[in-house]
C-alpha positions in Angstrom: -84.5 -11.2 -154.3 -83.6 -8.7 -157.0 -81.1 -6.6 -156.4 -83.1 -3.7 -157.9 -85.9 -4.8 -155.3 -82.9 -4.3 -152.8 -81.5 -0.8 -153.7 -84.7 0.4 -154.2 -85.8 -0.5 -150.1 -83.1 1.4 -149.1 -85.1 5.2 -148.9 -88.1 3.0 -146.4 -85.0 1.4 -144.7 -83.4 4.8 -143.6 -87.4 6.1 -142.6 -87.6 3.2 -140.5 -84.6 3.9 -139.1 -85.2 7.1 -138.7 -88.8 7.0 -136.7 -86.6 5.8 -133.8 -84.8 8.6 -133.9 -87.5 11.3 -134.6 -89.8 9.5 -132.5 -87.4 9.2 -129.0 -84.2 11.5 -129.4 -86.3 14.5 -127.3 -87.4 12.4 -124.6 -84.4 10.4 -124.5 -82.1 13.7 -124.5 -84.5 15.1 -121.8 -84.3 12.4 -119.2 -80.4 11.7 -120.0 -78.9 14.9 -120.7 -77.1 15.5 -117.4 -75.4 12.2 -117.6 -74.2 12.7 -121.0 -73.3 16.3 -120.3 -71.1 14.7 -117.1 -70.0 11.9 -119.0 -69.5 13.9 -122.2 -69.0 17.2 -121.8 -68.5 18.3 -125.8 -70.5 15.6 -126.3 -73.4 17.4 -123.9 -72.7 20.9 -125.6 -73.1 20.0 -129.0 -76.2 18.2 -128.6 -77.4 21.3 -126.0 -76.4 24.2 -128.6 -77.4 21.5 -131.9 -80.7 19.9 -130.6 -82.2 21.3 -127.2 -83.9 24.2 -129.7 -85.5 22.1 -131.8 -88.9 20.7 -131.2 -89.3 16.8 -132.7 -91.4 18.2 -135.5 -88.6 20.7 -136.5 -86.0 17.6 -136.1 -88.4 15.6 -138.4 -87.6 18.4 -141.0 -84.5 17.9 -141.1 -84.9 14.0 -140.9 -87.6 14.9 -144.3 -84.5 16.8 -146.1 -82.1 13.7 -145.5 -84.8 11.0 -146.8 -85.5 13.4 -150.1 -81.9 13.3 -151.1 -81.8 9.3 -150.3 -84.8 8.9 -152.6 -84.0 11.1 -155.2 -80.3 9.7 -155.6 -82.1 5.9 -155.6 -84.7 6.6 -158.1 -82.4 8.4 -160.3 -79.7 5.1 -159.8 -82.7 2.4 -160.8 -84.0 5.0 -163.3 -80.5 5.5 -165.0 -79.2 2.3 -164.3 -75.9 3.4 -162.4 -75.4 2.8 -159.3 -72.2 5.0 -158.0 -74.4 7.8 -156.5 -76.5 5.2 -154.9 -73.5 3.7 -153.4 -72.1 6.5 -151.8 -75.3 7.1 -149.8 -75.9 3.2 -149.2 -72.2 3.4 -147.3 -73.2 6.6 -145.7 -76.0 5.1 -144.2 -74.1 1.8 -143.3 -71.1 3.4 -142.0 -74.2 6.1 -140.2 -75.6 2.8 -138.3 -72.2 1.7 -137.7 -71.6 4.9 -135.6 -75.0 4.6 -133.5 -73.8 1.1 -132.7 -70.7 2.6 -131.0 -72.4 5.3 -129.6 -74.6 2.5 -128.2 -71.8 0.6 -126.9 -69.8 3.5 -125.3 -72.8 5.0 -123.5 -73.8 1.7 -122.2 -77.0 1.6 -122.7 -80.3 2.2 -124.6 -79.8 5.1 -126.8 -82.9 6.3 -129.1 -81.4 5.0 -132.7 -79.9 1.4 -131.6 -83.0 -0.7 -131.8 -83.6 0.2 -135.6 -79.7 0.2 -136.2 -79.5 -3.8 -135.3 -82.7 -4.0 -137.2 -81.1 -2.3 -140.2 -77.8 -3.6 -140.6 -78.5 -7.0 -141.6 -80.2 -5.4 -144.7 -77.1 -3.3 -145.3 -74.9 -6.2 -145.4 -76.9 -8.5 -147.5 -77.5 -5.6 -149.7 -73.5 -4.9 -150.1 -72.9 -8.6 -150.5 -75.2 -8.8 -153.5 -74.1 -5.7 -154.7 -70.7 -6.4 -154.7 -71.8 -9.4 -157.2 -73.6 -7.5 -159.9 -71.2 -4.3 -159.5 -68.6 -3.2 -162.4 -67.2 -0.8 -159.8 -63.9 -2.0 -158.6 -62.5 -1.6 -155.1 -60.9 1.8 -155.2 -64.5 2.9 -157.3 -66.3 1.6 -154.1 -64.2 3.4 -151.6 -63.9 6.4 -153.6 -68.1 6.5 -154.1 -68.0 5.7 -150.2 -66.1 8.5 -149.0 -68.3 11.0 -151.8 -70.7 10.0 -150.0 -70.1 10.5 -146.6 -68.3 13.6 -147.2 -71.6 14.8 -149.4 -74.2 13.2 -146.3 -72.1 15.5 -143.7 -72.4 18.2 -146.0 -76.0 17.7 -146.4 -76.6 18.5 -142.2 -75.8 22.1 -142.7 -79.0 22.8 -145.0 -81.2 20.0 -143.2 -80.5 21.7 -139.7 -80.5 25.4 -141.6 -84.2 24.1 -142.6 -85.3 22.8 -139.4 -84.1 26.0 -137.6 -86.2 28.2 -139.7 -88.9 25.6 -139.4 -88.5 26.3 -136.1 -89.0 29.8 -135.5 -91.8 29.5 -138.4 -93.8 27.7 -136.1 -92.8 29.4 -132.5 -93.9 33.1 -134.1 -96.9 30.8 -135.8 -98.0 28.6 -133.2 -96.1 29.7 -130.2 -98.0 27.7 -127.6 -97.0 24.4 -129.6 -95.7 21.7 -126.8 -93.8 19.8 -129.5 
């Protein structure tokens, strides 16, 4: 397979990834949220104060701000040819799954991201294995275009979740009998 055909999935791998998420995380956070607030108390706060305000379509917002920046930066990579920016949000995302996988194994049970996560890090290791082959980048290029992107995807949550809140109250003074 191409490894063009490869970077360019990557935008429909983090959608597919992130259906789980939009899809189940207000459910999931209503039927479990005692347990993690007793299990996790900071845990249960942040995701109280962060998330209980936000209805699935306001979360899907912020989801849809995320996804624009992951297909912008891969079209402009395949467009231009260089792949550093690309990279940094390809490890982002890995190291992203990575995280859901602990969270998974800490809580002990089903939480609303792992399914896709399994399902999407085989792709992200093929992906870095062939990348690694075609790449002129060496080792500290790769960490260095790792961490600028992590640090840039955590940045990135402040104007996704800024969006999403004012999508938010948009649609409460809009449509304030909306159930979602």
């Amino acid at each position: 397979m191409s490894i063009k055909l490869l970077i360019a999935m990557l935008p429909a791998v983090f959608i597919f990834h992130d259906f789980e998420e939009i899809i189940m995380f207000k459910p999931w956070l209503e039927k479990n949220q005692d347990e993690v607030k007793r299990r996790f108390p900071r845990l249960g706060n942040v995701l109280k104060n962060k998330h209980d305000h936000l209805s699935t379509s306001s979360f899907a917002v912020a989801v849809l701000h995320e996804f624009l920046l992951i297909t912008v930066v891969t079209c402009a990579s395949l467009y231009f040819d260089s792949y550093h920016w690309w990279f940094g949000a390809f490890a982002a995302f890995s190291l992203h799954l990575i995280i859901h996988l602990a969270q998974w194994v800490i809580y002990g049970k089903y939480v609303p991201v792992v399914l896709t996560s399994i399902l999407a890090l085989p792709y992200c290791i093929y992906v870095f294995v062939e990348f690694l082959k075609i790449t002129d980048m060496k080792t500290e290029e790769l960490f260095l275009w790792a961490a600028v992107g992590i640090i840039l995807t955590l940045a990135s949550f402040i104007p996704a979740f800024s969006l999403a809140s004012r999508f938010e109250d948009w649609k409460s003074r809009n449509y304030p009998r909306s159930a979602d």
